[in-house]
Structures are given as C-alpha cells and as structure tokens.
C-alpha positions, 0 to 999 in steps of 0.5 A: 204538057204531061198529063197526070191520070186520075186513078181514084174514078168514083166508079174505079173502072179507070183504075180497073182498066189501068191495071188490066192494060199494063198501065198502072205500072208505067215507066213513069210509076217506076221514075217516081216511084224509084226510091220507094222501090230500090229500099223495097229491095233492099230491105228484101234482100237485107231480111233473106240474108239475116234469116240465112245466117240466122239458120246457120248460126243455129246450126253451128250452135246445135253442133256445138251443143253436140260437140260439147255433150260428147267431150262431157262424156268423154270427160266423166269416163276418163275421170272413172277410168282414174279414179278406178286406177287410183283405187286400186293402186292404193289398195295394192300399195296398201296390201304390201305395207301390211303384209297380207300376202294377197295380190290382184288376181292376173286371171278373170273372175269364174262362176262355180256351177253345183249339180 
C-alpha cells in the first residue's frame, strides 16, 4: 500500500531531513498538490502583467499630460498673436475714419543717444 509520511515528528528532525534529501517536494507533492500550484502561477503571471500595463498606462498619461501643457501653450501664444493683430487693425482702421494722418511705423523703433 502507499505509505503516507509523517512530516510533524515531535523532534522535527524527519521533516528536517525530508527537506534536505529533496523529499519533501516529491512527485506525489506536486500530484496533490497540482491545483494549489497551477492557481499560484497564475495568480503570479496575472499580478506582472497588470503591473506592466499599470506602468505603461502611466506612461502614456504622463506623455499626454505633456502633449496637453504644450497645446496649452501653443493655444495662449496664438490667442496673443490675434488679440495683438486685432488691436492693431482696429487702430489702424480707427486712424483712417479720423483722419489723423499717422500710419504704423514700416521701420523698427531707435534709441537716441545724447553726449
């Protein structure tokens, strides 16, 4: 018949020895043992790969938080440029339905310099 080893000895020097010898981890541990073990692994293999596409889902929002600070930034500067360029229509517009005789300067700005 089979025999079924007692691994509790009350000097634990069987199940010391068990272990050393390669015993305790026997074919028959693993037969009775293949359902415990098969959910182990899989349980394993299901915790890496939702902490791989944790990190990469943290990546891509950190890109995209990225992505969206620029197209702010890009939105603003436009939103000056034709503010500025409405301003400066208007004005012109303005000088003409008044009849002032000033224009907007072609040539930039200079700075006079006394001695």
């Amino acid at each position: 018949m089979s025999e079924k080893r007692n691994y509790t000895s009350s000097t634990g020097k069987k199940a010391g020895k068990d272990i050393i010898q390669g015993r305790f981890f026997s074919l028959d541990f693993f037969k009775r043992n293949a359902v415990y073990i098969v959910a182990l692994v899989i349980m394993a293999l299901a915790y890496i790969a939702n902490k791989f596409v944790c990190q990469s889902s943290m990546e891509e929002v950190i890109s995209l938080k990225t992505e969206l600070a620029n197209a702010q930034t890009d939105l603003v500067n436009a939103s000056a440029r034709y503010n500025s360029m409405i301003r400066e229509s208007e004005m012109t517009k303005l000088m003409h339905e008044k009849h002032i005789g000033l224009r907007a300067p072609l040539d930039p700005p200079y700075e006079l310099k006394s001695k």
